[in-house]
C-alpha positions as YAML, in Angstrom:
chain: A
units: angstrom
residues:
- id: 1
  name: UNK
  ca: [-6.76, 10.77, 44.35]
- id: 2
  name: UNK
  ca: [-8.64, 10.30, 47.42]
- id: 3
  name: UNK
  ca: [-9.13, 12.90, 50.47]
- id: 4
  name: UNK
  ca: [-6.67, 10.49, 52.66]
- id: 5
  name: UNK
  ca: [-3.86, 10.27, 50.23]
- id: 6
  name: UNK
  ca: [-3.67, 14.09, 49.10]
- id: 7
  name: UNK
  ca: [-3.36, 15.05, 53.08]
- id: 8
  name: UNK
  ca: [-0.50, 12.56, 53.38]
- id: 9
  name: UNK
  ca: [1.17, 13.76, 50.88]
- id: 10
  name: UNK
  ca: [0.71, 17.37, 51.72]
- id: 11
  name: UNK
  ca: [1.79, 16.65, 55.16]
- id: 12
  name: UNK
  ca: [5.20, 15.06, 53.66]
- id: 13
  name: UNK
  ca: [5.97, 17.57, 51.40]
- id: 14
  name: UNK
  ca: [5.27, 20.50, 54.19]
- id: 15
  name: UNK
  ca: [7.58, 18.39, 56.14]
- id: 16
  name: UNK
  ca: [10.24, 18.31, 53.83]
- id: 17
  name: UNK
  ca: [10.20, 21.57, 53.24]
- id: 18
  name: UNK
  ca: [10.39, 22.31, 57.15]
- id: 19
  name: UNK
  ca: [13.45, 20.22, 57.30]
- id: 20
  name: UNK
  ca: [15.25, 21.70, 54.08]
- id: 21
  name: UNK
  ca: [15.05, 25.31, 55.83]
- id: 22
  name: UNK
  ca: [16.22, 24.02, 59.06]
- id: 23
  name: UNK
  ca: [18.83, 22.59, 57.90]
- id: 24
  name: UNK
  ca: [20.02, 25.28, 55.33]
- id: 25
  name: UNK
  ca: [19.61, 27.89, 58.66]
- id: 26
  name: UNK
  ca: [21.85, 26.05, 60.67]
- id: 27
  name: UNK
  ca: [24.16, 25.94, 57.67]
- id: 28
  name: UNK
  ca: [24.38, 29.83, 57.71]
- id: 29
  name: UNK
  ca: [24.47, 30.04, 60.80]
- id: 30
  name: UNK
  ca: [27.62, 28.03, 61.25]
- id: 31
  name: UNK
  ca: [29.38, 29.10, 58.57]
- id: 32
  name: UNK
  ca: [28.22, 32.81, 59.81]
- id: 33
  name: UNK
  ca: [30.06, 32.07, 63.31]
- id: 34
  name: UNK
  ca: [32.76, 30.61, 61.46]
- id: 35
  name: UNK
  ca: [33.61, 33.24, 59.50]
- id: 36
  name: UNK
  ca: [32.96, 35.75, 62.54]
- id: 37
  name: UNK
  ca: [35.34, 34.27, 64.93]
- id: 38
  name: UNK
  ca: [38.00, 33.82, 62.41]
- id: 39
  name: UNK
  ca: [37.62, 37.54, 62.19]
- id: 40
  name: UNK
  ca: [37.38, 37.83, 65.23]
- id: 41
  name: UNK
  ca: [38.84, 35.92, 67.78]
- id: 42
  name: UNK
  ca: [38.74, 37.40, 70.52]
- id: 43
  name: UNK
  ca: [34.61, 37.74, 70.33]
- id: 44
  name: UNK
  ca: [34.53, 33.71, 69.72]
- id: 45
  name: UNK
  ca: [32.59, 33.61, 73.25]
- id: 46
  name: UNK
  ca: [29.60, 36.16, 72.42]
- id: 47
  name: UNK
  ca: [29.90, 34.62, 68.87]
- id: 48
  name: UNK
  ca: [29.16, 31.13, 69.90]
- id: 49
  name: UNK
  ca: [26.58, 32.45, 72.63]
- id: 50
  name: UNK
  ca: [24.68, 33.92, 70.20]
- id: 51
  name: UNK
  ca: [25.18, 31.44, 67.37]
- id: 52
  name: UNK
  ca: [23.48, 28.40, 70.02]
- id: 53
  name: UNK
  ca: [20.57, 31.17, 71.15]
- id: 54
  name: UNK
  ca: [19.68, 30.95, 67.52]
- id: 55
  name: UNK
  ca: [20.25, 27.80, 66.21]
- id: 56
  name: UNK
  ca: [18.12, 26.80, 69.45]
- id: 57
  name: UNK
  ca: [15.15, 28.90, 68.54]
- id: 58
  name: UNK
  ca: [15.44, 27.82, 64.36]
- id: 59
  name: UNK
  ca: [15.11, 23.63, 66.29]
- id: 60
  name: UNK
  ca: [11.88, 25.16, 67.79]
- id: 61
  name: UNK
  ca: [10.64, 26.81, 65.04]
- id: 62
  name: UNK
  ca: [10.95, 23.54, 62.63]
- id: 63
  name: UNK
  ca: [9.71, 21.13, 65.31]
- id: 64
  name: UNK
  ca: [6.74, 23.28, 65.25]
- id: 65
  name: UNK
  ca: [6.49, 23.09, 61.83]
- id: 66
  name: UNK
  ca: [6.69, 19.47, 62.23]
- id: 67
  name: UNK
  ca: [4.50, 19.01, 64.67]
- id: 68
  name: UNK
  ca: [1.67, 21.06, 62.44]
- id: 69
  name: UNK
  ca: [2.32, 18.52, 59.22]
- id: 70
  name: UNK
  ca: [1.44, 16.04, 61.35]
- id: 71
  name: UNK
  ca: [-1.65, 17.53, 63.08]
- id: 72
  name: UNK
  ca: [-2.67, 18.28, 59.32]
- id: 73
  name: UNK
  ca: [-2.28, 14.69, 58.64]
- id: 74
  name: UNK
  ca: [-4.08, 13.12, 61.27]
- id: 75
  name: UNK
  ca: [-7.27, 15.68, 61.05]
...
């Protein structure tokens, strides 16, 4: 295989793999709120607070992780 075609795939797999633990932390952290405010209704506000805090900073973290799988590809 050449140089070219081993750095595309790399990048594709590190991308996939970015995506699969993005999605399965936004997964647990649904079902985590679910579960919390069905406990716990009357902390639904501080629940869902929190619950968009993270899920915000888990987007960041894969679009970085992204965004470096593609940088690898290109250099």
């Amino acid at each position: 295989m050449e140089l070219a075609a081993i750095k595309f795939v790399a990048a594709g797999i590190g991308a996939a793999l970015t995506v699969i633990g993005a999605a399965l932390g936004l997964g647990k952290i649904g079902n985590a709120a679910l579960e919390g405010t069905a406990r716990q209704p009357e902390a639904a506000n501080a629940i869902r607070t929190t619950m968009i805090i993270i899920a915000a900073l888990l987007e960041g973290a894969a679009m970085l992780g992204l965004v470096i799988c593609l940088l690898t590809m290109v250099m």
